[in-house]
N, CA, C and O atoms as CSV, one atom per row, in Angstrom:
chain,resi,resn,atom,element,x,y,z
A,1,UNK,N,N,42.911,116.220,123.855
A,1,UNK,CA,C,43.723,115.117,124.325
A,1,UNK,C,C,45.176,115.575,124.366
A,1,UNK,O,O,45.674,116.005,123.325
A,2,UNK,N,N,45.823,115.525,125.371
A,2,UNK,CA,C,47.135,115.966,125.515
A,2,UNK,C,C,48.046,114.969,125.471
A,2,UNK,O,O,47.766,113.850,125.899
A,3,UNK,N,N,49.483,115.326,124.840
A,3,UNK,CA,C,50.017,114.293,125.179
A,3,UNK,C,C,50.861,113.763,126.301
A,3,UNK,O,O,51.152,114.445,127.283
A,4,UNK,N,N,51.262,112.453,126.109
A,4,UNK,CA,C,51.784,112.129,127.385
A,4,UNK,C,C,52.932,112.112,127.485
A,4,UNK,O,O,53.459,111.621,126.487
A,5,UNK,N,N,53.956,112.578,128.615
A,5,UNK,CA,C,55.201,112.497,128.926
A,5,UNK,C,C,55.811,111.361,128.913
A,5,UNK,O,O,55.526,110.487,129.731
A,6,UNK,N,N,56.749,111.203,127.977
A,6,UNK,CA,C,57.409,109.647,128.370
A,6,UNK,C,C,58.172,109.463,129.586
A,6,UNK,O,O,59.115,110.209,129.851
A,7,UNK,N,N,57.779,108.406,130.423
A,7,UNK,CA,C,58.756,108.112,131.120
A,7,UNK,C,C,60.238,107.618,131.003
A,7,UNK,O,O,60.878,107.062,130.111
A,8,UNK,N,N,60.483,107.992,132.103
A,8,UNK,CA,C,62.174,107.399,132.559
A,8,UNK,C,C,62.842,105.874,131.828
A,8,UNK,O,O,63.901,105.517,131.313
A,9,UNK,N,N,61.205,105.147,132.226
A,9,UNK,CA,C,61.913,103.567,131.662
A,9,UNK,C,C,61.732,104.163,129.873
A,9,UNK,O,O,62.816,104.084,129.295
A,10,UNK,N,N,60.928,104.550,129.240
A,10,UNK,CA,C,60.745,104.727,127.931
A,10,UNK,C,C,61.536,105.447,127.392
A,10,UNK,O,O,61.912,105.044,126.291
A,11,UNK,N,N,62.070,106.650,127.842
A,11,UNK,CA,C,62.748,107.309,127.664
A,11,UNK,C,C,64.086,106.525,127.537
A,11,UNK,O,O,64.653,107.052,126.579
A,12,UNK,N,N,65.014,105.353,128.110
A,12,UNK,CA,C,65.911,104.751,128.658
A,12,UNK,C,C,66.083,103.558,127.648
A,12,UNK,O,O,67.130,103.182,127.120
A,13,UNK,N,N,64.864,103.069,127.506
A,13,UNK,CA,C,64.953,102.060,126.273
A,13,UNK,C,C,64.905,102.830,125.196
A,13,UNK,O,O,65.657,102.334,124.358
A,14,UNK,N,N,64.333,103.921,124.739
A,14,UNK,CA,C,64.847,104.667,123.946
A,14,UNK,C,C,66.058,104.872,123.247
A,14,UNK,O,O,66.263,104.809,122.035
A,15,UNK,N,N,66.915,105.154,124.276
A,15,UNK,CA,C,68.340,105.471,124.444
A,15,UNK,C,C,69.015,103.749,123.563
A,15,UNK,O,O,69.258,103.373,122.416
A,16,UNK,N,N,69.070,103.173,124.973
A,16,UNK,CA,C,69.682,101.556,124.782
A,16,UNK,C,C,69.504,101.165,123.409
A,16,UNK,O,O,70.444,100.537,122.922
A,17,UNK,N,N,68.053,101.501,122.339
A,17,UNK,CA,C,68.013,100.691,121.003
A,17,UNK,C,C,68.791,101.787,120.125
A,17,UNK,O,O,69.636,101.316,119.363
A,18,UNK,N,N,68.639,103.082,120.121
A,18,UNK,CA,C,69.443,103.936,119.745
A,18,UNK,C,C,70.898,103.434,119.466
A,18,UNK,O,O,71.374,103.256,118.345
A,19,UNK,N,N,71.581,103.218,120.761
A,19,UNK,CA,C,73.022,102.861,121.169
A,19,UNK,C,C,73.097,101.643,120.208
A,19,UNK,O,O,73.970,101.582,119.342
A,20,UNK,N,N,71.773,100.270,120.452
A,20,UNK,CA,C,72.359,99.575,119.998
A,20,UNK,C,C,72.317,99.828,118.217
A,20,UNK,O,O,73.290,99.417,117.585
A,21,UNK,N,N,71.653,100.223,117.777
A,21,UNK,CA,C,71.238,100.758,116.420
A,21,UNK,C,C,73.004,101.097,115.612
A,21,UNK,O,O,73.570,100.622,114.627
A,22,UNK,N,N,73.455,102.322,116.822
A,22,UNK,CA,C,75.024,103.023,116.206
A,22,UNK,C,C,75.903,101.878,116.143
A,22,UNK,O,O,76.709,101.620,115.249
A,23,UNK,N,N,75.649,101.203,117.223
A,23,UNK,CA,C,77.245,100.149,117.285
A,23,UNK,C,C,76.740,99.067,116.143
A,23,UNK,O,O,77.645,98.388,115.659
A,24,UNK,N,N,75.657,98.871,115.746
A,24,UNK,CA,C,75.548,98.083,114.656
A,24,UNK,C,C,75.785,98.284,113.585
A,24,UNK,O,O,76.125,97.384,112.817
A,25,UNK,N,N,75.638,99.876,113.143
A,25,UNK,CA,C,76.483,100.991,112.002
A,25,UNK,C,C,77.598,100.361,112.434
A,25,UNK,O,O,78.089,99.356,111.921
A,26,UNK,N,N,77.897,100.802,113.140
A,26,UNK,CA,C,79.744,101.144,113.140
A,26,UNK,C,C,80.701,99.860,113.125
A,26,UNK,O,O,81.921,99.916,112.975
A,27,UNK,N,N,79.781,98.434,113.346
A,27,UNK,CA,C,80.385,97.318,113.089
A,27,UNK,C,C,80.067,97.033,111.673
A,27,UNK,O,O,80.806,96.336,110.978
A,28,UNK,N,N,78.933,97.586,111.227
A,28,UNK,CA,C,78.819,97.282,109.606
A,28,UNK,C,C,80.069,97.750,108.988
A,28,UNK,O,O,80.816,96.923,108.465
A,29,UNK,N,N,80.429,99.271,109.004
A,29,UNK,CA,C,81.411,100.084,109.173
A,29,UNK,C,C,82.837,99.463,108.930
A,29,UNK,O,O,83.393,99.417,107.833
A,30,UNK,N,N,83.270,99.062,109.943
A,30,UNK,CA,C,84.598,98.189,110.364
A,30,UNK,C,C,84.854,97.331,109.667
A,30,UNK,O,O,85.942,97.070,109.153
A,31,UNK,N,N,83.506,96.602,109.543
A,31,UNK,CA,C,84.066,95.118,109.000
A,31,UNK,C,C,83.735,95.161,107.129
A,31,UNK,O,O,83.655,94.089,106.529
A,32,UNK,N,N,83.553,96.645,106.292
A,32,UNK,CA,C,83.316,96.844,105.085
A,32,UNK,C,C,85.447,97.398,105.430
A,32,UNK,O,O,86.434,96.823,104.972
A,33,UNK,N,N,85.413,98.418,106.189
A,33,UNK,CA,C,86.848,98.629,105.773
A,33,UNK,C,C,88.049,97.442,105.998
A,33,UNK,O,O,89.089,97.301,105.356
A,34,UNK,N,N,87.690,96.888,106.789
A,34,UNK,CA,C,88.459,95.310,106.803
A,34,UNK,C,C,88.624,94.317,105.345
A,34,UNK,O,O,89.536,93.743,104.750
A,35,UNK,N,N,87.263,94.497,105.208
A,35,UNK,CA,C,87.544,93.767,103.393
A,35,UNK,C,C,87.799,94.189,102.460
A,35,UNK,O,O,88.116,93.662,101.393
A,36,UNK,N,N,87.614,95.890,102.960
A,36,UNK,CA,C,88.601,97.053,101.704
A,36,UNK,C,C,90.123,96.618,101.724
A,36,UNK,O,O,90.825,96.340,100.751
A,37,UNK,N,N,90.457,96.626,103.035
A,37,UNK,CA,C,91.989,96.832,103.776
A,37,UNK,C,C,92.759,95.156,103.054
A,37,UNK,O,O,93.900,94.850,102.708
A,38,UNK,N,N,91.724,94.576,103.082
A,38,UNK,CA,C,92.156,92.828,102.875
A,38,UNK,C,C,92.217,93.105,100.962
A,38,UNK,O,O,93.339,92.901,100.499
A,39,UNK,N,N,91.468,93.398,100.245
A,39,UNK,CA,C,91.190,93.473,99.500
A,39,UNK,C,C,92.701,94.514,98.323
A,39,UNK,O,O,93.185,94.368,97.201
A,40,UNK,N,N,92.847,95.290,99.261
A,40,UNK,CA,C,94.133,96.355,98.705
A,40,UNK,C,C,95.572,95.410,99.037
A,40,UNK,O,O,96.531,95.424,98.266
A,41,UNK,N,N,95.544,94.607,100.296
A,41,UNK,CA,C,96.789,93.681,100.381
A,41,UNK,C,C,96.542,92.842,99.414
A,41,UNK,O,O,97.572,92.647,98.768
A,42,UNK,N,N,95.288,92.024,98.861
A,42,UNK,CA,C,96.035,91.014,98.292
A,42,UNK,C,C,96.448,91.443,96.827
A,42,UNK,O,O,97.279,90.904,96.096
A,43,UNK,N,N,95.482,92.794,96.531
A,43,UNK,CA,C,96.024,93.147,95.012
A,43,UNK,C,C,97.461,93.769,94.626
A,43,UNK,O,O,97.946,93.860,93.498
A,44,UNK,N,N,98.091,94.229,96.027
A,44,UNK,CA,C,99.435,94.448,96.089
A,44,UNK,C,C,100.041,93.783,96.372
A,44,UNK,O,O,101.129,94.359,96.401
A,45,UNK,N,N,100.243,92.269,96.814
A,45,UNK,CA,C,100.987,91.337,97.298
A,45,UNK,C,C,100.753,90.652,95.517
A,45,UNK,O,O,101.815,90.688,94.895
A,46,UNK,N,N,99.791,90.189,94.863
A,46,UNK,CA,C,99.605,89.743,93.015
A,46,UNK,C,C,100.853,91.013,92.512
A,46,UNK,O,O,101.960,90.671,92.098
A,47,UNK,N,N,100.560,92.031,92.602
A,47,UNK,CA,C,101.471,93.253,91.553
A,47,UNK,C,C,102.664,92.760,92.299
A,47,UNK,O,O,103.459,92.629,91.368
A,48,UNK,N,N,103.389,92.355,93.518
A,48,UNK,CA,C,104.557,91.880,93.713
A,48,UNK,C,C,104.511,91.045,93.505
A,48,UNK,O,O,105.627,90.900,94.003
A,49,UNK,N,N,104.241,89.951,93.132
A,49,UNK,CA,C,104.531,89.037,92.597
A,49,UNK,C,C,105.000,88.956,91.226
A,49,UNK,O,O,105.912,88.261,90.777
A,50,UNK,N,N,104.003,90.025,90.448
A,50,UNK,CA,C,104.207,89.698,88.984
A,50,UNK,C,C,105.285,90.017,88.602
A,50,UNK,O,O,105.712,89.740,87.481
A,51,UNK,N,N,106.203,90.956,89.884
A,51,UNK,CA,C,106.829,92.068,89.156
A,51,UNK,C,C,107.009,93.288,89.229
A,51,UNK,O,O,106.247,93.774,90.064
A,52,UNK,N,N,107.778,94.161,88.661
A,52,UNK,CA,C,108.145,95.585,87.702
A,52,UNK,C,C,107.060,95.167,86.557
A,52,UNK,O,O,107.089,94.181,85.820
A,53,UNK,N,N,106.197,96.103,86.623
A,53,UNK,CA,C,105.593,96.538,84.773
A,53,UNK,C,C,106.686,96.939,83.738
A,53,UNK,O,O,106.639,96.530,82.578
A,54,UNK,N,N,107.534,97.641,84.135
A,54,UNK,CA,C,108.672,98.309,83.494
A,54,UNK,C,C,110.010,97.181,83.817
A,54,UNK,O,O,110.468,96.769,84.883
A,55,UNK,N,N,110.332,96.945,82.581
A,55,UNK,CA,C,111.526,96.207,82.033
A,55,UNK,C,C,112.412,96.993,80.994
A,55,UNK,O,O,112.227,97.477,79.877
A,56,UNK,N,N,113.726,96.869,82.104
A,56,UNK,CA,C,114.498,97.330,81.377
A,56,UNK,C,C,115.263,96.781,80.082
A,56,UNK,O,O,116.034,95.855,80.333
A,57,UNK,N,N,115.187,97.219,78.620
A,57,UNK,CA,C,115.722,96.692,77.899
A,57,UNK,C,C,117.208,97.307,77.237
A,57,UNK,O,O,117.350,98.489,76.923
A,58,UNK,N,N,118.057,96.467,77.125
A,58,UNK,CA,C,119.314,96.991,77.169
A,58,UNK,C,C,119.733,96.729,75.609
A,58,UNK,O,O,119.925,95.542,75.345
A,59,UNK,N,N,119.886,97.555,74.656
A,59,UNK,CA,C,119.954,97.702,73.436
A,59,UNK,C,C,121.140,97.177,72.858
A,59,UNK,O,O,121.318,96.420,71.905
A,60,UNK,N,N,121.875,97.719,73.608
A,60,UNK,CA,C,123.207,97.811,73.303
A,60,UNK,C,C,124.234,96.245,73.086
A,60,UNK,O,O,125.221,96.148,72.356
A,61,UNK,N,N,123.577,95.049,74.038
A,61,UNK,CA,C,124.048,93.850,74.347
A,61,UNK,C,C,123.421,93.165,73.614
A,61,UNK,O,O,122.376,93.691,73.230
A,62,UNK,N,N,123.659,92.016,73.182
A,62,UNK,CA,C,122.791,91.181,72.687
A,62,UNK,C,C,122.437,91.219,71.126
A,62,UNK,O,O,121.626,90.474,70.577
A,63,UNK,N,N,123.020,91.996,70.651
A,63,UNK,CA,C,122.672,92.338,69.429
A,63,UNK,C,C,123.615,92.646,68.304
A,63,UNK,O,O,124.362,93.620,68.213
A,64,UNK,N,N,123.437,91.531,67.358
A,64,UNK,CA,C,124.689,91.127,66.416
A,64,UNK,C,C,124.688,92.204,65.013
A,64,UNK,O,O,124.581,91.562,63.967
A,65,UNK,N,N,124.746,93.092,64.897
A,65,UNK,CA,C,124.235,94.296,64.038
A,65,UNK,C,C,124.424,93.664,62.608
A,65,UNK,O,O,123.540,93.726,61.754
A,66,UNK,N,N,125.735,93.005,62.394
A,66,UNK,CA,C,125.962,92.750,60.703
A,66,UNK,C,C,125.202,91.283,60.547
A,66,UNK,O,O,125.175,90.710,59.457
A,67,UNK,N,N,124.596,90.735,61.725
A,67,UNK,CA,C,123.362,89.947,61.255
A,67,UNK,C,C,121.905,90.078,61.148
A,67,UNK,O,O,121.009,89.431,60.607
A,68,UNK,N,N,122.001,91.352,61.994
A,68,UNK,CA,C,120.654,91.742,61.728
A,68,UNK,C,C,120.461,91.975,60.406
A,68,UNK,O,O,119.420,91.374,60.139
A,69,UNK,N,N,120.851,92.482,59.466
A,69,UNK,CA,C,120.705,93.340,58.338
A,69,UNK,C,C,121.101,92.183,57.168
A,69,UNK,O,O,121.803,91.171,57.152
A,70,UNK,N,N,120.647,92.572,56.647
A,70,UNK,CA,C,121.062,91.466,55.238
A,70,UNK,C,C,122.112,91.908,54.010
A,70,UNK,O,O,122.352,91.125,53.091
């Protein structure tokens, strides 16, 4: 039993579910880096908000020395 040559139309739909197969990757794709991309703005738009982590403290002001001490 030999086998049979696919035709043109088989061969063609072949192709077409293929194609559609990639662009369905590649929209899975897109729309995972979109909620990465969304995901990195809003955790950097919270860290501006909160702030500098680092506060500067100024030693020198503010500080009554012959009351500190007893």
């Amino acid at each position: 039993m030999e086998a049979k040559a696919p035709t043109t139309e088989e061969a063609l739909e072949h192709m077409w579910n293929a194609a559609h197969e990639f662009l369905q990757a590649m929209r899975t794709l897109v729309d995972a880096a979109d909620q990465f991309v969304e995901q990195q703005r809003l955790a950097r738009a919270d860290a501006a908000a909160r702030g500098p982590r680092l506060h500067r403290i100024d030693i020198d002001d503010d500080i009554d020395v012959d009351a500190a001490w007893p």
